[in-house]
Each structure stands twice: as structure tokens, then as C-alpha cells.
C-alpha positions in Angstrom: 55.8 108.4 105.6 53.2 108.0 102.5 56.0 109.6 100.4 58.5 106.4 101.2 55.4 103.9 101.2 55.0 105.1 97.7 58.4 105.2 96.3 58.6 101.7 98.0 55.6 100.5 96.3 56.6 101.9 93.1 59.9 100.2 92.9 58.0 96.9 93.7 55.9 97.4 91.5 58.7 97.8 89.0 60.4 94.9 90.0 57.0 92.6 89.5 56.7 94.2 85.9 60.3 92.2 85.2 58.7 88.9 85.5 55.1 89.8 83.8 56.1 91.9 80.6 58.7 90.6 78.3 61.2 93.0 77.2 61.3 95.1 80.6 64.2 94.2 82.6 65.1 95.6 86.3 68.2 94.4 87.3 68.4 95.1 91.2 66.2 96.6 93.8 68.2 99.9 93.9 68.0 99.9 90.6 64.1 99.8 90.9 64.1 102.0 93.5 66.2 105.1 91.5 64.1 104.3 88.4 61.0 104.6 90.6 62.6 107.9 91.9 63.1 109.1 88.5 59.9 108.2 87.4 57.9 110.4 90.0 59.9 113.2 89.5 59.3 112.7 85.6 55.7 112.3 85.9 56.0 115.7 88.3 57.8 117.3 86.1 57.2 116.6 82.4 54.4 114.7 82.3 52.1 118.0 82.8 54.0 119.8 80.0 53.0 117.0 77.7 49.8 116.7 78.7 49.1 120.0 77.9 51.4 120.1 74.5 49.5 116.4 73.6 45.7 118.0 75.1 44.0 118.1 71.3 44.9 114.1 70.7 44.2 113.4 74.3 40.2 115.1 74.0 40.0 113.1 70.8 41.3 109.8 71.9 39.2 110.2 75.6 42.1 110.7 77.5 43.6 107.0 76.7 47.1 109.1 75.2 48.2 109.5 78.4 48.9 105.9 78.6 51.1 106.9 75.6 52.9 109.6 77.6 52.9 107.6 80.4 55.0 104.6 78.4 56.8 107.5 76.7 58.3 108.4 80.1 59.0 105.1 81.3 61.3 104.7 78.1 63.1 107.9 78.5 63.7 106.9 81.7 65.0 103.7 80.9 67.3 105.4 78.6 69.3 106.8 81.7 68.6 105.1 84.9 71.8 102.0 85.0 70.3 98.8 85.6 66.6 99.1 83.7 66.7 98.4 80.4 63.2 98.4 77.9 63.4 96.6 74.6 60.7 98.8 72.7 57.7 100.9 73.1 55.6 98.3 74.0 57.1 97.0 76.6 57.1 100.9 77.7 53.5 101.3 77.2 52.4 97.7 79.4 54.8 99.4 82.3 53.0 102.7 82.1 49.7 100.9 82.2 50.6 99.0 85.4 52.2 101.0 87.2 49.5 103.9 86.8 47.2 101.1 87.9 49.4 100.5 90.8 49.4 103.8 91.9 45.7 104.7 91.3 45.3 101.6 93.7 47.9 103.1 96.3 46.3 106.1 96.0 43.1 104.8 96.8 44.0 102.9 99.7 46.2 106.0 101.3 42.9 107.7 101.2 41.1 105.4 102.9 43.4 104.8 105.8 43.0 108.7 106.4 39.1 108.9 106.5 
């Protein structure tokens, strides 16, 4: 049940970053929901690889290139999910910041309904 509330969460989440970054276009909800699908399993997937590949720049820049392989992802995704479309890396990069902040909030509340 968390799993769906996620993925549900996530594709809202997607569909809100439409109207609040420029250049980051969603065009339906199932749209939102397969990128939001594609996204997790990227982040499960590749996004360890590249942390580890990227580690050296991530120590010296405290971590904060992740938020660079986290808009990286969200661009290569856009690239093949119909229906989301990103207009540059910095668009990218503002999706990858809120939707980690999203999750870290989801994340954060799941926890504390289980305790």
C-alpha cells in the first residue's frame, strides 16, 4: 500500500512541478504517473551506479552533485516517457530538487505513521 501512496504522490508531485517551473511540461496524469514509474525504477537502478562513478565530485561538492544526478535522471527520462517533455537542464535540475524534497517529506511522514 506505501508502494502505490508513493508512486501516487510522486506523479502529483510531477504534475504540480508543471505549473511551478518553466520549461517542465506533463501533459496527462498517466503520463505523470509512467514518468513517476520510470523515475523510481531509474533512481533504483542507475542512480547508485552514478553515485558511486560521480563519489570523488560528490565528497568535494558535500554531497550537493547528487542534485545533479538527480536532474540528470529526470532528463533522461523525459527523453523517453511520451507526454513529459523538459526544455533544458535546468528545468531538470529544479524537478530533481523537488521531487527529492517531496519524497524525503513522504518518507518522513510514512515513518511516522508506523511508530
Amino acid at each position: 500500500m506505501k508502494l502505490i501512496l508513493r508512486w501516487f504522490i510522486n506523479a502529483l508531485t510531477l504534475l504540480a512541478a508543471t505549473q511551478i517551473i518553466a520549461g517542465f511540461h506533463v501533459s496527462s496524469f498517466y503520463s505523470a504517473l509512467v514518468a513517476a514509474l520510470v523515475l523510481g525504477l531509474l533512481n533504483a537502478v542507475i542512480r547508485p551506479i552514478l553515485v558511486i562513478l560521480t563519489l570523488p565530485v560528490n565528497i568535494v561538492t558535500l554531497g550537493l552533485f547528487t542534485f545533479v544526478i538527480n536532474g540528470a535522471l529526470v532528463w533522461f527520462m523525459a527523453t523517453f516517457v511520451k507526454g513529459v517533455t523538459v526544455a533544458g537542464f535546468m528545468p531538470a535540475l529544479m524537478v530533481g530538487i523537488l521531487t527529492w524534497a517531496v519524497s524525503t517529506l513522504t518518507s518522513w511522514f510514512l515513518k511516522e505513521i508506523d511508530e
